[in-house]
C-alpha positions as CSV (number, residue, x, y, z in Angstrom):
1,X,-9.9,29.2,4.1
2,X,-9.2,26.0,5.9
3,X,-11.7,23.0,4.7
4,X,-13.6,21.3,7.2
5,X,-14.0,17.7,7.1
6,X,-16.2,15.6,9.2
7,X,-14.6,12.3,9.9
8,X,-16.5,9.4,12.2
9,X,-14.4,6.5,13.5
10,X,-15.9,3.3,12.1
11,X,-13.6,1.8,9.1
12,X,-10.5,3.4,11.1
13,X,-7.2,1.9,9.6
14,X,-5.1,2.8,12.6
15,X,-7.3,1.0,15.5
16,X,-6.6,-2.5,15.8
17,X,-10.3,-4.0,15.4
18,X,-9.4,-2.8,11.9
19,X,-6.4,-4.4,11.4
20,X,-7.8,-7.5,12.9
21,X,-11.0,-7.6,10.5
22,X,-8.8,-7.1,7.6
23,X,-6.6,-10.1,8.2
24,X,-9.7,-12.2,9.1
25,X,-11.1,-10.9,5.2
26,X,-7.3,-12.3,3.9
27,X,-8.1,-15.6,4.8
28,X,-4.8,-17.8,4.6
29,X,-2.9,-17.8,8.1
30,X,-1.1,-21.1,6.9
31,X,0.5,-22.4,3.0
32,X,4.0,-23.9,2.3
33,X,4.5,-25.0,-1.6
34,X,7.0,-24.8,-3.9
35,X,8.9,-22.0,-1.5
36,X,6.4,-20.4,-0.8
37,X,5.1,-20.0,2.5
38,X,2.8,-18.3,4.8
39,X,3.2,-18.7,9.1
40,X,1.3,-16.4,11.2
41,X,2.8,-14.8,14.5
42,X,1.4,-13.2,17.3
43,X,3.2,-9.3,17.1
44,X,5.2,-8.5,20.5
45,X,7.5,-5.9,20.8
46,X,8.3,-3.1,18.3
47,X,6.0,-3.0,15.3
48,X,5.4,0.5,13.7
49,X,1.8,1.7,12.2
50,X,2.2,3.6,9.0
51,X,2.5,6.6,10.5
52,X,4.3,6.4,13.7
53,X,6.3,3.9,16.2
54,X,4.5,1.5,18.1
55,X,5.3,-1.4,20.6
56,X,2.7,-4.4,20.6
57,X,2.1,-6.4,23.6
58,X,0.5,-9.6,22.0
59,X,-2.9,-9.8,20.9
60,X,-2.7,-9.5,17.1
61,X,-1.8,-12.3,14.9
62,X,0.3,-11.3,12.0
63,X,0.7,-13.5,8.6
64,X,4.0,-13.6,7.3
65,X,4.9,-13.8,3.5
66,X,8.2,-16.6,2.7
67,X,10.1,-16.8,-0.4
68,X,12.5,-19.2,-0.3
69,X,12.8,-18.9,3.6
70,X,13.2,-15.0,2.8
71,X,10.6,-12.9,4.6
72,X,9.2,-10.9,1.7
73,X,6.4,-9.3,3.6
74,X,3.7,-9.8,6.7
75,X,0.5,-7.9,7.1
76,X,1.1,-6.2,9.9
77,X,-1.0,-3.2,10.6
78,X,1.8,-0.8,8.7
79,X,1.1,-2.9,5.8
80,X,-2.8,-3.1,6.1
81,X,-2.5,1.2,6.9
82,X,-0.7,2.1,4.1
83,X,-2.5,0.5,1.6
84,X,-5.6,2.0,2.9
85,X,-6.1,5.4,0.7
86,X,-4.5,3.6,-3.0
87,X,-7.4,1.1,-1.8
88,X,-9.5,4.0,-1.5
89,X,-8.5,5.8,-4.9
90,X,-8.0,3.3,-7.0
91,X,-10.9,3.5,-10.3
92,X,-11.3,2.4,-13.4
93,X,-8.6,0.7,-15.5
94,X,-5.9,0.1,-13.2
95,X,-2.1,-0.8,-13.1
96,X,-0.9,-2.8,-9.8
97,X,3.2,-2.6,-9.7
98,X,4.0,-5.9,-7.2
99,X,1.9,-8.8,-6.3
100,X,3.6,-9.6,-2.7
101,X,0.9,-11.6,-0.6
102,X,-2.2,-10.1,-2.5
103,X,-4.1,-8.5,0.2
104,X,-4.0,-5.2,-1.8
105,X,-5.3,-7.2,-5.2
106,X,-8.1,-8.4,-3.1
107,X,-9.0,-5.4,-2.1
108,X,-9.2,-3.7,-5.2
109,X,-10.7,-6.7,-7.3
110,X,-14.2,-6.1,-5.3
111,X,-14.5,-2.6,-6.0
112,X,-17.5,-2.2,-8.3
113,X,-15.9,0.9,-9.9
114,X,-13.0,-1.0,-10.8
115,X,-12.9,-2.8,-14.4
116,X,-9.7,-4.0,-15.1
117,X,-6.4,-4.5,-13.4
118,X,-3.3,-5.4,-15.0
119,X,-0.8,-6.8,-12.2
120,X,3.4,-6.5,-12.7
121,X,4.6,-9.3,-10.7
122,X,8.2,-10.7,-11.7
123,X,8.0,-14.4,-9.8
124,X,5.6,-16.7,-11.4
125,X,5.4,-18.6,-8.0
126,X,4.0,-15.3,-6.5
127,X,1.4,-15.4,-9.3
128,X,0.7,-19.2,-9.3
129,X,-0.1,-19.0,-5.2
130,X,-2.7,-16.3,-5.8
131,X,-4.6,-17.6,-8.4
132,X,-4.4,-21.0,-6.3
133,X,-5.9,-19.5,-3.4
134,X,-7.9,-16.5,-4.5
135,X,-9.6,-17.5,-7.7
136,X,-12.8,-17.8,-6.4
137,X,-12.8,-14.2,-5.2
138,X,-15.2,-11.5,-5.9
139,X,-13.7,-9.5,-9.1
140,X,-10.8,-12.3,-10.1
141,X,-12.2,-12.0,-13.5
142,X,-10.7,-8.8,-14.3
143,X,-7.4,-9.1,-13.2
144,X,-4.3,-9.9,-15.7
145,X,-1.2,-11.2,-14.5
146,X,1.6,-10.1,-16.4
147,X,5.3,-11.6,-15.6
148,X,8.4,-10.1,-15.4
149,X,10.4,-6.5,-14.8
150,X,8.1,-4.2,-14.7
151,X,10.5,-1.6,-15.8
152,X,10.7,-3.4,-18.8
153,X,6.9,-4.4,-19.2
154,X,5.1,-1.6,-18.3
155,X,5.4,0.3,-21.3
156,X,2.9,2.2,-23.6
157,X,-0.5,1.8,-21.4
158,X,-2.9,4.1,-20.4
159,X,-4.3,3.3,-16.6
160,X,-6.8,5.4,-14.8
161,X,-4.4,4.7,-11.7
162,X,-1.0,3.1,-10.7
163,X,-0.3,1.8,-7.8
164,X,3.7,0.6,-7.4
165,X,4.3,-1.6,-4.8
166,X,7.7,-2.8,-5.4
167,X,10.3,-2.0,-2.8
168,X,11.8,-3.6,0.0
169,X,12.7,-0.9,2.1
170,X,10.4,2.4,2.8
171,X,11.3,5.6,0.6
172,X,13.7,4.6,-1.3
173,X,15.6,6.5,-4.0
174,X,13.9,4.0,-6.8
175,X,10.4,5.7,-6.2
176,X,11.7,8.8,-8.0
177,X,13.3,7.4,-10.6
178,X,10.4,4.9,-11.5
179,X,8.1,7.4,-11.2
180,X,9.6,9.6,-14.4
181,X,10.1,6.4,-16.0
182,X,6.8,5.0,-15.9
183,X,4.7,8.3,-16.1
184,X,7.1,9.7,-19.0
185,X,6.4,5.6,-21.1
186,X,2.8,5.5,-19.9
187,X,-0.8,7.5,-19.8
188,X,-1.5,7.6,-16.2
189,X,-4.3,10.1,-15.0
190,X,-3.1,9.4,-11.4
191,X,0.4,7.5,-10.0
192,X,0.9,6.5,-5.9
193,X,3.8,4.5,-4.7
194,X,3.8,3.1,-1.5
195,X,4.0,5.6,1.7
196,X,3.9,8.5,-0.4
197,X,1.5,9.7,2.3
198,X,4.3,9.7,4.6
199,X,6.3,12.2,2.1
200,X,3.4,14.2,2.1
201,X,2.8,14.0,6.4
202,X,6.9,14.7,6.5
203,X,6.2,17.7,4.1
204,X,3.5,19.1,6.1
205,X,5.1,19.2,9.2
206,X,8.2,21.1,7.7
207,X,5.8,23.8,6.1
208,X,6.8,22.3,3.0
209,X,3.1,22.4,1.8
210,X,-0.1,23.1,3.6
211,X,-3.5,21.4,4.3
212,X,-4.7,22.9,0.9
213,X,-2.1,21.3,-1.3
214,X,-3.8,18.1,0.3
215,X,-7.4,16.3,-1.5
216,X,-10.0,15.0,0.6
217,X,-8.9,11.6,1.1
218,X,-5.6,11.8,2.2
219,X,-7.4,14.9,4.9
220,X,-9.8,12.3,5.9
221,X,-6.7,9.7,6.4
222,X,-4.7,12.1,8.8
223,X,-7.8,13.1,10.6
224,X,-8.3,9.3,11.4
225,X,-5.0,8.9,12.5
226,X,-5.3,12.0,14.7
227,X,-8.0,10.0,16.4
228,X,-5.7,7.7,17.8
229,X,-3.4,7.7,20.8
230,X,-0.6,6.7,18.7
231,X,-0.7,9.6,16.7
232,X,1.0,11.0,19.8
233,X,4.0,8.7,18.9
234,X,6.9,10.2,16.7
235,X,7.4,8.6,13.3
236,X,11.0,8.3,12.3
237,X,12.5,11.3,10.1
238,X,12.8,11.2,6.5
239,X,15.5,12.9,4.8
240,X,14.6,16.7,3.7
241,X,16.2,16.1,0.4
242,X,14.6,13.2,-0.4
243,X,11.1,15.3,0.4
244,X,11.7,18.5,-1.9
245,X,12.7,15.9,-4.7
246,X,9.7,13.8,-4.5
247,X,8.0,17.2,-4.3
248,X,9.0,18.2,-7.2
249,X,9.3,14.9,-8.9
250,X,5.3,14.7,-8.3
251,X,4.1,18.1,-9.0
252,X,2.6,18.0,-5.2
Protein backbone atom coordinates (compact mmCIF):
# COMPACT_ATOMS: atom_id res chain seq x y z
CA UNK A 1 0.00 0.00 0.00
CA UNK A 2 1.15 3.41 -1.12
CA UNK A 3 2.24 5.67 2.06
CA UNK A 4 0.65 8.92 2.40
CA UNK A 5 2.58 11.82 3.40
CA UNK A 6 1.33 15.25 4.24
CA UNK A 7 3.69 17.88 3.11
CA UNK A 8 2.98 21.91 3.78
CA UNK A 9 5.02 24.44 1.76
CA UNK A 10 6.88 26.51 4.29
CA UNK A 11 10.80 25.52 4.38
CA UNK A 12 10.36 24.66 0.52
CA UNK A 13 13.91 24.26 -1.04
CA UNK A 14 12.67 24.67 -4.63
CA UNK A 15 10.79 28.22 -4.23
CA UNK A 16 13.05 31.05 -4.42
CA UNK A 17 12.13 32.91 -0.94
CA UNK A 18 14.02 29.78 0.12
CA UNK A 19 16.94 30.11 -1.81
CA UNK A 20 17.05 33.69 -0.98
CA UNK A 21 16.79 33.23 2.96
CA UNK A 22 19.46 30.73 2.73
CA UNK A 23 22.03 32.95 1.11
CA UNK A 24 20.99 35.84 3.45
CA UNK A 25 21.94 32.98 6.62
CA UNK A 26 25.55 32.55 4.48
CA UNK A 27 26.52 35.85 5.16
CA UNK A 28 29.63 36.69 2.95
CA UNK A 29 28.55 38.13 -0.56
CA UNK A 30 32.23 39.74 -0.88
CA UNK A 31 36.23 38.19 0.32
CA UNK A 32 39.45 38.17 -1.88
CA UNK A 33 42.65 36.81 0.15
CA UNK A 34 45.29 34.77 -0.57
CA UNK A 35 43.27 33.39 -3.93
CA UNK A 36 40.52 33.14 -2.61
CA UNK A 37 37.68 34.94 -3.46
CA UNK A 38 34.00 35.40 -3.19
CA UNK A 39 31.88 37.98 -5.89
CA UNK A 40 28.21 37.75 -6.01
CA UNK A 41 26.11 37.92 -9.31
CA UNK A 42 22.68 38.57 -10.05
CA UNK A 43 21.52 34.85 -11.96
CA UNK A 44 20.09 35.69 -15.63
CA UNK A 45 19.66 33.21 -18.05
CA UNK A 46 20.03 29.39 -17.71
CA UNK A 47 20.46 28.19 -14.21
CA UNK A 48 19.15 24.64 -13.35
CA UNK A 49 17.37 23.66 -9.75
CA UNK A 50 18.40 20.34 -8.55
CA UNK A 51 15.97 18.71 -10.07
CA UNK A 52 15.12 20.14 -13.38
CA UNK A 53 16.12 23.13 -16.02
CA UNK A 54 15.37 26.51 -15.33
CA UNK A 55 15.95 30.01 -16.90
CA UNK A 56 16.28 33.02 -14.35
CA UNK A 57 15.30 36.37 -15.23
CA UNK A 58 17.24 38.44 -12.61
CA UNK A 59 16.20 38.86 -9.20
CA UNK A 60 18.39 36.43 -7.16
CA UNK A 61 21.86 37.22 -6.25
CA UNK A 62 24.22 34.40 -6.39
CA UNK A 63 27.75 34.19 -4.43
CA UNK A 64 30.46 32.71 -6.34
CA UNK A 65 33.33 30.57 -4.82
CA UNK A 66 37.20 31.56 -6.63
CA UNK A 67 40.26 29.55 -6.31
CA UNK A 68 42.85 30.98 -7.99
CA UNK A 69 40.52 32.87 -10.51
CA UNK A 70 38.97 29.22 -10.90
CA UNK A 71 35.23 29.11 -10.25
CA UNK A 72 35.08 26.29 -7.69
CA UNK A 73 31.47 26.66 -6.81
CA UNK A 74 28.40 29.38 -6.32
CA UNK A 75 25.35 28.91 -4.25
CA UNK A 76 22.98 28.92 -6.65
CA UNK A 77 19.71 27.39 -5.84
CA UNK A 78 20.91 23.76 -7.44
CA UNK A 79 23.55 23.99 -4.80
CA UNK A 80 21.37 25.23 -1.85
CA UNK A 81 18.53 22.27 -3.19
CA UNK A 82 20.66 19.50 -3.24
CA UNK A 83 22.18 19.85 -0.08
CA UNK A 84 18.83 20.05 1.47
CA UNK A 85 17.91 16.29 2.60
CA UNK A 86 22.06 15.28 3.76
CA UNK A 87 21.23 18.62 5.73
CA UNK A 88 18.15 16.97 6.79
CA UNK A 89 19.78 13.49 7.61
CA UNK A 90 22.76 14.19 8.83
CA UNK A 91 23.04 12.85 13.08
CA UNK A 92 25.39 12.09 15.33
CA UNK A 93 29.09 11.71 14.67
CA UNK A 94 29.48 12.82 11.23
CA UNK A 95 32.08 12.71 8.29
CA UNK A 96 31.79 15.81 5.72
CA UNK A 97 33.94 14.77 2.32
CA UNK A 98 34.78 18.59 0.81
CA UNK A 99 34.71 21.87 2.37
CA UNK A 100 33.91 24.10 -0.90
CA UNK A 101 32.31 27.54 0.35
CA UNK A 102 31.02 26.00 3.73
CA UNK A 103 27.38 26.67 3.49
CA UNK A 104 26.68 22.91 3.99
CA UNK A 105 29.22 22.97 7.28
CA UNK A 106 27.12 25.70 8.52
CA UNK A 107 24.26 24.02 8.24
CA UNK A 108 25.07 21.05 9.91
CA UNK A 109 27.29 22.64 12.73
CA UNK A 110 23.85 24.09 14.33
CA UNK A 111 22.06 20.99 14.48
CA UNK A 112 21.53 20.06 18.12
CA UNK A 113 21.63 16.37 17.32
CA UNK A 114 24.82 16.68 15.68
CA UNK A 115 28.14 16.16 18.01
CA UNK A 116 30.99 15.98 15.96
CA UNK A 117 31.98 16.50 12.43
CA UNK A 118 35.27 15.59 11.03
CA UNK A 119 35.71 17.69 7.61
CA UNK A 120 38.08 16.15 4.52
CA UNK A 121 39.20 19.26 2.78
CA UNK A 122 42.51 18.97 0.72
CA UNK A 123 43.37 22.98 0.34
CA UNK A 124 44.40 24.51 3.53
CA UNK A 125 43.30 27.95 2.11
CA UNK A 126 39.75 26.52 1.83
CA UNK A 127 40.10 25.69 5.52
CA UNK A 128 41.94 28.86 6.69
CA UNK A 129 38.97 31.12 4.96
CA UNK A 130 36.30 29.23 6.97
CA UNK A 131 37.55 29.33 10.18
CA UNK A 132 38.38 33.15 9.40
CA UNK A 133 34.91 33.85 8.65
CA UNK A 134 32.80 31.36 10.44
CA UNK A 135 34.41 30.82 13.85
CA UNK A 136 32.01 32.53 15.67
CA UNK A 137 29.19 30.27 14.48
CA UNK A 138 26.75 28.30 16.39
CA UNK A 139 28.39 24.62 16.68
CA UNK A 140 32.13 25.61 15.33
CA UNK A 141 33.26 23.79 18.37
CA UNK A 142 32.69 20.44 17.11
CA UNK A 143 34.01 20.53 13.84
CA UNK A 144 37.69 19.08 12.92
CA UNK A 145 39.35 20.01 9.95
CA UNK A 146 41.46 17.47 8.62
CA UNK A 147 43.88 18.22 5.46
CA UNK A 148 44.56 16.39 2.53
CA UNK A 149 43.19 13.36 0.00
CA UNK A 150 40.55 12.10 1.45
CA UNK A 151 41.01 8.88 -0.22
CA UNK A 152 43.94 8.57 1.58
CA UNK A 153 42.74 10.05 5.03
CA UNK A 154 39.57 8.79 5.60
CA UNK A 155 40.50 5.48 6.71
CA UNK A 156 39.38 3.30 9.70
CA UNK A 157 36.43 5.67 11.30
CA UNK A 158 33.20 4.92 12.28
CA UNK A 159 30.59 8.00 11.37
CA UNK A 160 26.93 7.89 12.00
CA UNK A 161 26.79 9.64 8.45
CA UNK A 162 28.95 10.59 5.37
CA UNK A 163 28.32 13.14 3.39
CA UNK A 164 30.90 13.38 0.09
CA UNK A 165 30.97 16.36 -1.57
CA UNK A 166 33.91 16.23 -3.69
CA UNK A 167 33.23 16.35 -7.48
CA UNK A 168 33.31 18.88 -9.94
CA UNK A 169 30.94 17.66 -12.34
CA UNK A 170 27.29 15.93 -11.41
CA UNK A 171 27.34 11.98 -11.42
CA UNK A 172 30.37 11.09 -12.06
CA UNK A 173 31.90 7.66 -12.32
CA UNK A 174 34.19 8.51 -8.98
CA UNK A 175 30.87 8.30 -6.84
CA UNK A 176 30.91 4.58 -7.32
CA UNK A 177 34.17 3.85 -6.87
CA UNK A 178 34.58 6.09 -3.61
CA UNK A 179 31.68 4.72 -2.29
CA UNK A 180 33.19 0.92 -2.10
CA UNK A 181 36.24 2.42 -1.03
CA UNK A 182 35.21 4.42 1.79
CA UNK A 183 32.28 2.10 3.04
CA UNK A 184 34.54 -1.08 2.56
CA UNK A 185 37.82 1.11 4.99
CA UNK A 186 35.16 2.70 7.25
CA UNK A 187 31.98 2.04 9.76
CA UNK A 188 29.40 4.11 8.28
CA UNK A 189 25.73 3.42 9.40
CA UNK A 190 24.61 5.72 6.48
CA UNK A 191 26.69 7.13 3.19
CA UNK A 192 25.13 10.12 0.56
CA UNK A 193 27.10 11.69 -2.17
CA UNK A 194 25.98 14.59 -3.71
CA UNK A 195 22.66 14.26 -6.13
CA UNK A 196 22.24 10.85 -5.24
CA UNK A 197 18.54 11.92 -5.10
CA UNK A 198 18.70 12.59 -8.68
CA UNK A 199 19.82 8.70 -9.25
CA UNK A 200 17.12 7.80 -7.20
CA UNK A 201 14.30 10.45 -9.13
CA UNK A 202 16.05 8.93 -12.60
CA UNK A 203 15.40 5.36 -11.22
CA UNK A 204 11.94 5.98 -10.35
CA UNK A 205 10.85 7.27 -13.48
CA UNK A 206 12.41 4.21 -15.40
CA UNK A 207 10.48 1.73 -12.98
CA UNK A 208 13.77 0.99 -11.74
CA UNK A 209 12.40 1.16 -8.08
CA UNK A 210 9.12 2.27 -6.64
CA UNK A 211 7.85 4.88 -4.04
CA UNK A 212 8.40 2.04 -1.44
CA UNK A 213 12.11 1.51 -1.91
CA UNK A 214 12.06 5.31 -1.03
CA UNK A 215 12.23 6.69 3.18
CA UNK A 216 10.27 9.49 4.27
CA UNK A 217 12.50 12.22 3.65
CA UNK A 218 13.54 11.92 0.36
CA UNK A 219 9.17 11.24 -0.25
CA UNK A 220 8.75 14.46 1.48
CA UNK A 221 11.63 16.16 -0.87
CA UNK A 222 9.86 15.11 -4.22
CA UNK A 223 6.53 16.01 -2.96
CA UNK A 224 7.95 19.61 -2.42
CA UNK A 225 9.33 19.78 -5.63
CA UNK A 226 6.01 18.48 -7.06
CA UNK A 227 4.74 21.72 -5.55
CA UNK A 228 6.44 23.75 -7.87
CA UNK A 229 5.83 24.85 -11.45
CA UNK A 230 9.19 23.85 -12.31
CA UNK A 231 8.72 20.41 -11.58
CA UNK A 232 6.93 20.61 -14.89
CA UNK A 233 10.47 21.31 -16.50
CA UNK A 234 12.53 18.21 -17.79
CA UNK A 235 15.73 17.44 -15.97
CA UNK A 236 18.52 16.26 -18.25
CA UNK A 237 18.87 12.35 -18.68
CA UNK A 238 21.27 10.40 -16.84
CA UNK A 239 22.87 7.46 -18.30
CA UNK A 240 20.78 4.05 -17.53
CA UNK A 241 24.03 2.22 -16.87
CA UNK A 242 25.33 4.50 -14.65
CA UNK A 243 21.69 4.14 -12.60
CA UNK A 244 21.63 0.14 -12.31
CA UNK A 245 25.33 0.48 -11.10
CA UNK A 246 24.78 2.94 -8.50
CA UNK A 247 21.81 0.69 -7.76
CA UNK A 248 23.54 -1.94 -7.06
CA UNK A 249 26.59 -0.19 -5.76
CA UNK A 250 24.20 1.21 -2.94
CA UNK A 251 21.99 -1.60 -2.09
CA UNK A 252 18.85 0.88 -2.99
Amino acid sequence: MARKISVQKIDNPFMDDYVRKEIEFYGISKYDKDGIKICTVEIIGRCDDFLNVNMRMGGLFCPKFFIDDRLWMSLTPLEIQSHYLPIKKAKGKIAVGGLGMGYYLLKVMEKDNVSIIDVYEQEQRVVDFFKENFSDRKGFEKVEFIVGDIRKTLNKEQYNFAYIDIYHSILPSAVITDKELFCSTNQISEYHFWCQEKVLKYAYEHELLTMDDFDRDLIKLFLKWNQTPASKLRDPDIDIDFVECCLDTFGF
